[in-house]
VEXDO-472273 format. One line per 4 residues: their letters; for each residue x, y, z of N, C-alpha, C, O. Coordinates in pm, whole numbers. Atoms other than C-alpha are relative to their C-alpha. Layout:
BEGIN
a = X:Y:Z:X:Y:Z:X:Y:Z:X:Y:Z; ...
//
This chain:
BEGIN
xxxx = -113:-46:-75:-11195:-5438:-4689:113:-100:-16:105:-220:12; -167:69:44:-10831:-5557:-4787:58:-30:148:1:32:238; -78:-3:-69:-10613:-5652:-4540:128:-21:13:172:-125:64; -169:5:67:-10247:-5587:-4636:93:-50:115:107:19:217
xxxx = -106:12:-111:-9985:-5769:-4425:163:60:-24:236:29:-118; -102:-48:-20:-9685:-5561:-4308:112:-142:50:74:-238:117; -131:48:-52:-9343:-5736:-4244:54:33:81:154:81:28; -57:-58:-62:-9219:-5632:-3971:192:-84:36:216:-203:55
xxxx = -147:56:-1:-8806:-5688:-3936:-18:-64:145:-81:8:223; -50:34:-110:-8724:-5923:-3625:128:74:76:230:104:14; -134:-13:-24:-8480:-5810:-3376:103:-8:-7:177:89:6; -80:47:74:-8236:-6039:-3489:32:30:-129:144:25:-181
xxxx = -82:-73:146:-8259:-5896:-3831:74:114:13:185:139:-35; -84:-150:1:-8200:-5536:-3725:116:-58:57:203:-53:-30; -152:36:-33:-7883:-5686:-3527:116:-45:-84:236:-16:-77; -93:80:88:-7752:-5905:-3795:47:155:-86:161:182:-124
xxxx = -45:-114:114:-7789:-5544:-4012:89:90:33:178:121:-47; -86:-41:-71:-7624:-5352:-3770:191:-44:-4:282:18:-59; -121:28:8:-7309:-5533:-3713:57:-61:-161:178:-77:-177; -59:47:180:-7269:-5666:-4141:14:157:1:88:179:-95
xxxx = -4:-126:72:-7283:-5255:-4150:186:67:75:269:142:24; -101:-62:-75:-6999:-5204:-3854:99:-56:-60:188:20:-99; -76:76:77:-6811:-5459:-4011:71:10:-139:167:-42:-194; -73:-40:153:-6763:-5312:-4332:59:121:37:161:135:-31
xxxx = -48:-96:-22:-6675:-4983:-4184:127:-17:43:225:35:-9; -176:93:-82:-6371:-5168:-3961:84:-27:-146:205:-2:-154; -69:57:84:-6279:-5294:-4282:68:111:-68:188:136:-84; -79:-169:143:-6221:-4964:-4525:58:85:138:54:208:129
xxxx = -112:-87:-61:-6007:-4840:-4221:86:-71:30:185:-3:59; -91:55:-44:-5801:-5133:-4132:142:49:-128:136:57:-251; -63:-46:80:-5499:-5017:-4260:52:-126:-94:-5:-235:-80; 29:103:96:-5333:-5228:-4575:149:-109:45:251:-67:98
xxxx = -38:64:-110:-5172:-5544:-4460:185:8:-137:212:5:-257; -204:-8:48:-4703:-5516:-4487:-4:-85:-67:-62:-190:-40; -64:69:93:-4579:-5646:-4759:159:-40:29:198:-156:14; -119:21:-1:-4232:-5623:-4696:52:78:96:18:194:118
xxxx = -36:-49:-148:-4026:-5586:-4369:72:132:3:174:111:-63; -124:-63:-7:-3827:-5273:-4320:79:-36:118:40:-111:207; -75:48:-103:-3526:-5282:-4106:148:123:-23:230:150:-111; -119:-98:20:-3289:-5021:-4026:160:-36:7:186:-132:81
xxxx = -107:104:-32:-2909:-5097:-4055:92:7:141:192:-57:173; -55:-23:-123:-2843:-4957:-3715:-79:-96:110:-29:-94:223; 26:112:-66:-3085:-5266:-3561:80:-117:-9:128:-144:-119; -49:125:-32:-2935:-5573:-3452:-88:-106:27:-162:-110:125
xxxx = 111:60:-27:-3124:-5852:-3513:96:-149:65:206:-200:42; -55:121:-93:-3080:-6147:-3271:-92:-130:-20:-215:-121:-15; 48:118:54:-3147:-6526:-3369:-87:-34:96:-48:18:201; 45:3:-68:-3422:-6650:-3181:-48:-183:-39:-30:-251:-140
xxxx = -1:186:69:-3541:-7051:-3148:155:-44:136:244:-1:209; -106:78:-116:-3359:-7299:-2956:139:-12:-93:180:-128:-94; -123:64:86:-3037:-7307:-3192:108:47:24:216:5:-17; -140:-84:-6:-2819:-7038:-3060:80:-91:150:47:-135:260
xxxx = -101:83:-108:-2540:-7204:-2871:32:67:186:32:177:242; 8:-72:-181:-2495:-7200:-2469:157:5:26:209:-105:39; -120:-50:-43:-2144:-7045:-2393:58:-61:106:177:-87:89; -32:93:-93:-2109:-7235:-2074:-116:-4:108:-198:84:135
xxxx = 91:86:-94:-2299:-7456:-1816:14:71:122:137:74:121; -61:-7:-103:-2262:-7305:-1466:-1:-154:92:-115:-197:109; 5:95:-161:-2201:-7606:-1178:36:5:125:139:70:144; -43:-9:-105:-2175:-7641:-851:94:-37:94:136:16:197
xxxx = -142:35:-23:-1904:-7862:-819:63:-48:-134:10:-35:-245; -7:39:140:-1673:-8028:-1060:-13:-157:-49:3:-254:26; 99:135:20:-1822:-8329:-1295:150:-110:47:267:-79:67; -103:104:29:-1626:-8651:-1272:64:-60:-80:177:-106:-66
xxxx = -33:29:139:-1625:-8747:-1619:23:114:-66:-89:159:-90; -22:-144:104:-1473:-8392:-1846:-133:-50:-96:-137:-152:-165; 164:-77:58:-1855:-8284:-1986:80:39:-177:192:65:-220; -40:-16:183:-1849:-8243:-2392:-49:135:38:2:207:-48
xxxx = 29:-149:46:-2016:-7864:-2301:120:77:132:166:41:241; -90:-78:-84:-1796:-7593:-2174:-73:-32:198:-172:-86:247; 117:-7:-148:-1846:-7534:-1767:62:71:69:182:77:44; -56:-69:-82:-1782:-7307:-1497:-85:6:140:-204:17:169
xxxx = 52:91:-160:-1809:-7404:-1132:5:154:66:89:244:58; 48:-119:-83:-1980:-7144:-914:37:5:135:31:-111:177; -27:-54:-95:-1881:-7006:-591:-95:61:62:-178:133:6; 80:-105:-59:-2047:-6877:-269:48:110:-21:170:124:-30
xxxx = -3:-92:-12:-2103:-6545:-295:0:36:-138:30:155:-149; 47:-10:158:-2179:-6569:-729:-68:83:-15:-157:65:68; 154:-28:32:-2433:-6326:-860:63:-36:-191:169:-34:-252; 20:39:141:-2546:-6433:-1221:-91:132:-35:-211:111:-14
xxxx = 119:-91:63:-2734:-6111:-1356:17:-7:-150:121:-8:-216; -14:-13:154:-2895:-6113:-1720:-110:44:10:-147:139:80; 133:26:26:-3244:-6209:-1857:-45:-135:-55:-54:-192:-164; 116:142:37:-3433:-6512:-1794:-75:14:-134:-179:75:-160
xxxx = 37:39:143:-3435:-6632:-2171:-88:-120:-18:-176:-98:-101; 104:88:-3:-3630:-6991:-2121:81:-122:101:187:-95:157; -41:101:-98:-3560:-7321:-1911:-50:-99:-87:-141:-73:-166; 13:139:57:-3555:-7703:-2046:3:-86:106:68:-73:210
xxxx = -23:132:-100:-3607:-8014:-1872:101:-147:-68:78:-217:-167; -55:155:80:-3374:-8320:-1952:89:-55:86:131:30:165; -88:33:-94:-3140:-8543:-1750:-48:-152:54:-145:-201:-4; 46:117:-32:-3185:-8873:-1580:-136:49:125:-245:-8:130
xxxx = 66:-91:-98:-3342:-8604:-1257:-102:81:-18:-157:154:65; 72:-115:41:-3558:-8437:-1526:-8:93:79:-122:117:120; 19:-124:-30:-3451:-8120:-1356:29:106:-89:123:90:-167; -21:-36:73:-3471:-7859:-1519:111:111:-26:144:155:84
xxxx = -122:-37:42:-3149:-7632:-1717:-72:190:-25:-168:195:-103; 40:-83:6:-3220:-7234:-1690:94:105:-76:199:152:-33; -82:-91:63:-3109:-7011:-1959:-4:136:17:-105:204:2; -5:-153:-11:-2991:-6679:-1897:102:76:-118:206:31:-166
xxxx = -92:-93:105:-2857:-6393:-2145:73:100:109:18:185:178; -61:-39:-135:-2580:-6288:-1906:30:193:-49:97:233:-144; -46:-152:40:-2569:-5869:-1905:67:28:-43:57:81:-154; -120:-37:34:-2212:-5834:-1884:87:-2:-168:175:68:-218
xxxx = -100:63:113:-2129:-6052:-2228:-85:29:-95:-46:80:-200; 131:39:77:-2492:-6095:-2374:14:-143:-75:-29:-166:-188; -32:135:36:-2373:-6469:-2398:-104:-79:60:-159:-42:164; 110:126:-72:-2611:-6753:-2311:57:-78:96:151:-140:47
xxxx = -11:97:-76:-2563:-6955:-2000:-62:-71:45:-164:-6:65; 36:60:-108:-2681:-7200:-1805:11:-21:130:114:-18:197; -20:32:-160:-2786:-7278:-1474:-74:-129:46:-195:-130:27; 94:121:-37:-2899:-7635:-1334:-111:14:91:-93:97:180
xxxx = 81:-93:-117:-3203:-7590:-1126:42:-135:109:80:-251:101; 16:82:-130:-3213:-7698:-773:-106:11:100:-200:88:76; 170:-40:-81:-3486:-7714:-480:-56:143:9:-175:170:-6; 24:-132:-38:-3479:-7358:-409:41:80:-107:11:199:-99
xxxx = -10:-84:154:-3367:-7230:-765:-123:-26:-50:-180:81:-71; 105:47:70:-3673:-7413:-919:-100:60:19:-184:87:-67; 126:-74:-25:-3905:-7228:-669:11:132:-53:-65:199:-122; 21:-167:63:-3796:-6905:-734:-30:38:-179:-96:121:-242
xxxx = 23:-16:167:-3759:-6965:-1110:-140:-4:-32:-191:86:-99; 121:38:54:-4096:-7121:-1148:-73:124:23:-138:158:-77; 68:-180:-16:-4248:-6736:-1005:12:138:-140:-51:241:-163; -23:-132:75:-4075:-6553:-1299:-45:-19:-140:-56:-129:-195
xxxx = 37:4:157:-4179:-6473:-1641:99:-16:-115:201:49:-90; -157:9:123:-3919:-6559:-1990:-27:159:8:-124:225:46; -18:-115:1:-3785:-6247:-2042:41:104:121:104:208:104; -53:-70:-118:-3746:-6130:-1662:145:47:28:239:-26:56
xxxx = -151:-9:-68:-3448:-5956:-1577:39:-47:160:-35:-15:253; -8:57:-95:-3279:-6140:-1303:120:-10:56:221:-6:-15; -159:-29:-83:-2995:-6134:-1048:-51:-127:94:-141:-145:177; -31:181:-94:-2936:-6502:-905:141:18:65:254:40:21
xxxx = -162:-13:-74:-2712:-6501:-585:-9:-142:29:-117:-197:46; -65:147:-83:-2532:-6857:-466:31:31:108:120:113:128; -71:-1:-144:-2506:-6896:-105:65:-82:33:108:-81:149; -63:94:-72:-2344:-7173:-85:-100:-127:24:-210:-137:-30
xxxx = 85:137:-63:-2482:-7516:77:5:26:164:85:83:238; 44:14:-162:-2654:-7580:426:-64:-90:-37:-128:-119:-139; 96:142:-100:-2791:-7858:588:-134:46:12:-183:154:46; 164:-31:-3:-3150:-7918:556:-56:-23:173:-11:-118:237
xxxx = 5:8:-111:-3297:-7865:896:-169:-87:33:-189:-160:131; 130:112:3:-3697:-8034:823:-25:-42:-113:16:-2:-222; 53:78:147:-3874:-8274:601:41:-76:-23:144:-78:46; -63:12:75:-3777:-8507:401:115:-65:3:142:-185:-1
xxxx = -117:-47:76:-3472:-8417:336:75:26:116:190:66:107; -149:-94:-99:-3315:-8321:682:67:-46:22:36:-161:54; -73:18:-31:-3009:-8350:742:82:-56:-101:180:-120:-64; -88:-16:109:-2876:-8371:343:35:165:10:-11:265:65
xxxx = -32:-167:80:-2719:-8069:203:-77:24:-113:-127:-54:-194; 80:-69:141:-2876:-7821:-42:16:97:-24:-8:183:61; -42:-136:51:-2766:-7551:-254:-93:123:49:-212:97:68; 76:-78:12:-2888:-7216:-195:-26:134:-61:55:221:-30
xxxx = -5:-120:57:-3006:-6927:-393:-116:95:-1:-236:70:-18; 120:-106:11:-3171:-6590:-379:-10:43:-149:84:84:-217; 33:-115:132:-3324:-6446:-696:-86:63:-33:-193:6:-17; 51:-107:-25:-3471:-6113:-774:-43:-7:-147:29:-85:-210
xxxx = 29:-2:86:-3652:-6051:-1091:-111:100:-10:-150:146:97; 64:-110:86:-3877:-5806:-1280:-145:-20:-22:-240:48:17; 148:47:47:-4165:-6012:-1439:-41:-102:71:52:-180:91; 26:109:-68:-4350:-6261:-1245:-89:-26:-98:-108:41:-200
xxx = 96:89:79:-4603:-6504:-1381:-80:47:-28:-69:137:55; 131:-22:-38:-4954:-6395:-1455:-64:-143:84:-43:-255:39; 70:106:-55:-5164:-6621:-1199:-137:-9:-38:-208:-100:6
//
């Protein structure tokens, strides 16, 4: 009496065979990868990257030394509506500088952040459309801080963060 040994496949083999089989199927349908961009001549394509120039600074009052970038001093009762394009940090205050693509022009501005700009900003996503109002300054009433002044602003926006 012989006793012939069978092979039997491991689980792991049938699996490995399985997915090398799904794998080739994904493949002969992925479609075949662009060669070359089209672009219609009725799109407008817009530069993207930190290089496109900022049209003017907004501030809140005016500097002491005339600023090498344009500037325009804000008023209670301002709204700024565009789309939160990105924010930078730099300055001696590392606070940070908030760029908006203003609706009206589709020009780039700036806005300096401040205590209560920073919070609201830090909530929104690049890209948010956003309507920033200036109230003006008030007196801080706790903390801290009471009894300096501090800018204030409401702003409304579209995209918030993912948390």
């Amino acid at each position: 009496m012989s006793k012939e040994k069978t092979t039997a496949r491991s689980f792991a083999e049938e699996g490995l065979e399985q997915v090398t089989e799904e794998t080739a199927a994904i493949a002969q349908e992925a479609p075949a990868p662009l060669t070359e961009v089209s672009t219609t001549e009725e799109e407008e394509l817009v530069q993207v990257g930190g290089l496109e120039p900022v049209e003017f600074f907004f501030r809140t009052s005016a500097p002491k030394k005339t600023p090498k970038q344009p500037y325009q001093i804000l008023k209670a009762g301002d709204v700024i509506k565009g789309v939160f394009e990105r924010s930078f940090t730099s300055g001696k205050f590392k606070n940070p500088t908030y760029l908006i693509r203003v609706e009206s022009t589709g020009k780039l501005v700036g806005l300096p952040g401040t205590g209560s700009l920073n919070k609201a900003m830090s909530k929104l996503a690049e890209g948010s459309k956003v309507q920033i109002h200036y109230d003006g300054m008030s007196q801080i009433k706790n903390g801290e801080w009471a009894g300096n002044d501090s800018h204030n602003f409401r702003v409304f926006g579209n995209k918030l963060k993912a948390r």
